[in-house]
Structures are given as C-alpha cells and as structure tokens.
C-alpha positions in Angstrom: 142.5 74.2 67.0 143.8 76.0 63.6 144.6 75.7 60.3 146.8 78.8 58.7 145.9 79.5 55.0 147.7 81.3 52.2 147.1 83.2 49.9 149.1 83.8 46.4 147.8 86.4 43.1 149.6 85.9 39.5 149.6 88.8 37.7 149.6 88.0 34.2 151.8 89.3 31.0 155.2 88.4 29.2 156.2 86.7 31.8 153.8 85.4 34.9 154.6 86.5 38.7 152.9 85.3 41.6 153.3 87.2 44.8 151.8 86.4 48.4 148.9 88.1 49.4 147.6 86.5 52.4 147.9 89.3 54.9 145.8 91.4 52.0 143.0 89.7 50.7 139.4 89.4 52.5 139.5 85.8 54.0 136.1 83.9 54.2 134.3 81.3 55.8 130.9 80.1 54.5 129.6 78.6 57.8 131.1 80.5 60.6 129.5 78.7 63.4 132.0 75.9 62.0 134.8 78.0 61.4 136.3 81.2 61.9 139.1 82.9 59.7 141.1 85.9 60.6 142.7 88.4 58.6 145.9 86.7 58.7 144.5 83.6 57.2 144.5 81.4 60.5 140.8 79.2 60.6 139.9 79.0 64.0 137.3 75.4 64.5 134.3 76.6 66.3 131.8 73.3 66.4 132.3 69.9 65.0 131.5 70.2 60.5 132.2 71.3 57.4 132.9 74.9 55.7 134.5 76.2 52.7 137.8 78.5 52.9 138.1 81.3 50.6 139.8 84.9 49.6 139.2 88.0 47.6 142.0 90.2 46.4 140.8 93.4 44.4 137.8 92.1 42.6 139.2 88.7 42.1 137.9 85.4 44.4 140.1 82.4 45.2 139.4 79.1 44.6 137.5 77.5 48.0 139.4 74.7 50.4 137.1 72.6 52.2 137.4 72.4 56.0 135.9 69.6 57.9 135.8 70.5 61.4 136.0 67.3 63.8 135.5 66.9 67.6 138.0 66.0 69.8 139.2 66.0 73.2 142.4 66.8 75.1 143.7 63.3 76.2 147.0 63.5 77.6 149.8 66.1 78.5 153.6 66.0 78.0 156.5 68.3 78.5 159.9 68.1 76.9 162.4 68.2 78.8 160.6 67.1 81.8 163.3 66.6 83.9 166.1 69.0 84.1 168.7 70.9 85.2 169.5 74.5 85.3 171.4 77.3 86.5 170.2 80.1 88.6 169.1 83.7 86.9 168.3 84.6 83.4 171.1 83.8 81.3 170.4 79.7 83.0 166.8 79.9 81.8 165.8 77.1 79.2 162.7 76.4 77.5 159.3 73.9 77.9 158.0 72.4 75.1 154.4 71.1 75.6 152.9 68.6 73.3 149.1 67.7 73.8 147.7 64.3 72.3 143.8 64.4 71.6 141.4 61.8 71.0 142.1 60.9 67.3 145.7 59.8 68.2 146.7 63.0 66.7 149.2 65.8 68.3 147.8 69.4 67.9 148.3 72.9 69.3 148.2 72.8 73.2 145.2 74.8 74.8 147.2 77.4 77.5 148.4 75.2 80.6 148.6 76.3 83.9 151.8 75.0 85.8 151.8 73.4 89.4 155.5 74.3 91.3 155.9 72.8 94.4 158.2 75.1 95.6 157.9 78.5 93.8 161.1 80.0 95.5 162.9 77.9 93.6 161.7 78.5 89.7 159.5 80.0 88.1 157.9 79.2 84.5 156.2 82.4 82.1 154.6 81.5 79.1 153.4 80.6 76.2 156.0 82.6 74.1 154.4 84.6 71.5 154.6 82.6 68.2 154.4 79.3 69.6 150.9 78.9 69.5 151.1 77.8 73.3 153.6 75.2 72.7 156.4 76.8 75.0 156.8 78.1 77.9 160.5 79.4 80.1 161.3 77.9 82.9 163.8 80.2 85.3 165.9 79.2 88.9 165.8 81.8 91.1 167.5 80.1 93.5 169.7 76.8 94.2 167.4 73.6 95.0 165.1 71.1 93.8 161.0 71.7 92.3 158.6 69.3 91.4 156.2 71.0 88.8 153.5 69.8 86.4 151.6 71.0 83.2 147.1 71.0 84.2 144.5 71.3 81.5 141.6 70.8 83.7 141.5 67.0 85.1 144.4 66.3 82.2 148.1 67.0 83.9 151.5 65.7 83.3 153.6 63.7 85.5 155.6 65.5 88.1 158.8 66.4 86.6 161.8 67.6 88.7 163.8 70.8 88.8 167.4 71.1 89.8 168.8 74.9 90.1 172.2 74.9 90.5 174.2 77.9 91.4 176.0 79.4 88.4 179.8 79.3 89.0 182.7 80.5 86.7 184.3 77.7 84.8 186.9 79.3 82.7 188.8 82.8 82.7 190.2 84.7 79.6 192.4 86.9 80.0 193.4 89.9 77.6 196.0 93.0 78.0 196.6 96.1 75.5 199.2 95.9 73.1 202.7 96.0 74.8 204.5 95.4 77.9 202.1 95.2 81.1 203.6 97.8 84.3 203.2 96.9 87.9 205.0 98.1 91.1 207.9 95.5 92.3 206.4 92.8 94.4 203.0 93.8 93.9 200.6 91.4 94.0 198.9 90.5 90.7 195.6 88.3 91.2 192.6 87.6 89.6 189.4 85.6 91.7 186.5 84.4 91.1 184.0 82.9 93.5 180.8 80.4 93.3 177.9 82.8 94.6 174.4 80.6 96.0 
C-alpha cells in the first residue's frame, strides 16, 4: 500500500510565505526495507515495521513522520456498480470502481485485478485509469447482449456481476435552419429518419 507525503518551506521576512515543495525536496526513508519513498512523496510499505519519513530542501531538513508499516492481507473484492447496463460503443462506456477490504477491517488501494468475461464479444473492460491508484477500470459494449464478469486477485474474486449492452438508439431530434425562410421544390418531400442500429 501507500501513503503520499507533502512537503511545505516558509521563507521568512516581513511577512512569512510558505510554498509547497514536495515535488522538490529529497524525500527519505530511514529503514528502506520497511519503506520506500519516491520523488513525489508517495511511501511505498515494503515489510511489516517501523521507519521515519523525512525531506531536505536546499540545505534545510524537515521534521521526521513516523511510519509503522503493518501486515495485511487482501480479504475480499467488490465492484461498484456491479450490475449494469450500458449502451453499445464508446460514448456508452461507464466506469468500475473496485474497492478491496484487507485483514484489519480497513479499505485500501486495490492491488491490479484481472477481470473474468464470460462472453468477451460482448464488453470489454481496460484499466486501471491512470490516477486512480488501481481503483477504476472502463467497462465498454461492443455489442448488444448480456456478460457475466468478475474482479480475481489470486484465490480472492468478486461475485459474478451482469452486463446488459443495449443498442444505442436515437431518442430525441433537434432541429435547426439558417436565419430566414426555408426553399424547397412544390410537393417535395421533406423528411428526416433515424433508425435503431444492433
């Protein structure tokens, strides 16, 4: 799992200003077979214990956060909304939200799922979306029908939710005309369709 830090300097004078600086001081991690800590400030728990968090900024060092590191294990799976509907292509496309439950009780980031369709003609899910930290995915029909499909960690999986794909069909027409009178030919014919497409 992970914990994001950040990091603030105050520069001193008449008046005090404090500016964030986590993306530009050295981040630190006395024990890092504990934990890790990137340059963005994200601690990344290696083994079950405790470290100390800290950051340098042009000669100056941060106060240190203490991190205690514990071990837990995936427990259970869910996905929100589970059961849906959708319609067919890109623009029908609607978003998974997984949640993962661990040991302590306690929700956390979700480790990258793998998904189980049972009929992959049907939909399609891509994911995790960048900046989720693996919490969603996109589900997509590709065609009209119904799709079990699960989330798997391992042996830990979610229920078998359901996917309808309905076939997108126009509900509503607006129509618009240049300023002015609108010319046609006597007895001409002057239609406007629209057709459900599977």
């Amino acid at each position: 799992q992970t914990r994001n830090y950040t990091a603030t300097a105050t520069y001193g004078g008449a008046c005090a200003i404090v500016f964030t600086v986590t993306n530009a001081v050295t981040w630190a991690s006395s024990d890092a077979t504990k934990a890790t800590i990137d340059s963005s400030g994200k601690a990344l728990g290696v083994a079950a214990g405790a470290t100390n968090i800290s950051s340098t900024y042009k000669g100056f060092t941060s106060n240190t956060i203490a991190l205690n590191v514990i071990a837990v294990t995936l427990t259970n799976l869910s996905v929100n909304p589970g059961n849906l509907t959708l319609y067919k292509g890109a623009s029908g496309a609607q978003t998974l939200t997984v949640t993962a439950t661990y040991s302590d009780g306690n929700t956390y980031d979700p480790p990258v799922v793998s998904w189980v369709i049972g009929d992959s003609t049907v939909a399609s899910i891509a994911g995790p979306t960048a900046g989720t930290n693996n919490k969603e995915y996109t589900i997509t029909g590709l065609k009209a029908g119904a799709t079990g499909y699960k989330a798997q960690v391992g042996l830990i999986e979610t229920p078998t939710y359901t996917a309808t794909v309905s076939a997108a069909c126009i509900t509503a027409i607006n129509m618009t005309s240049p300023s002015g009178a609108v010319t046609i030919p006597k007895n001409a014919p002057f239609v406007i369709g629209y057709a459900c497409t599977t």
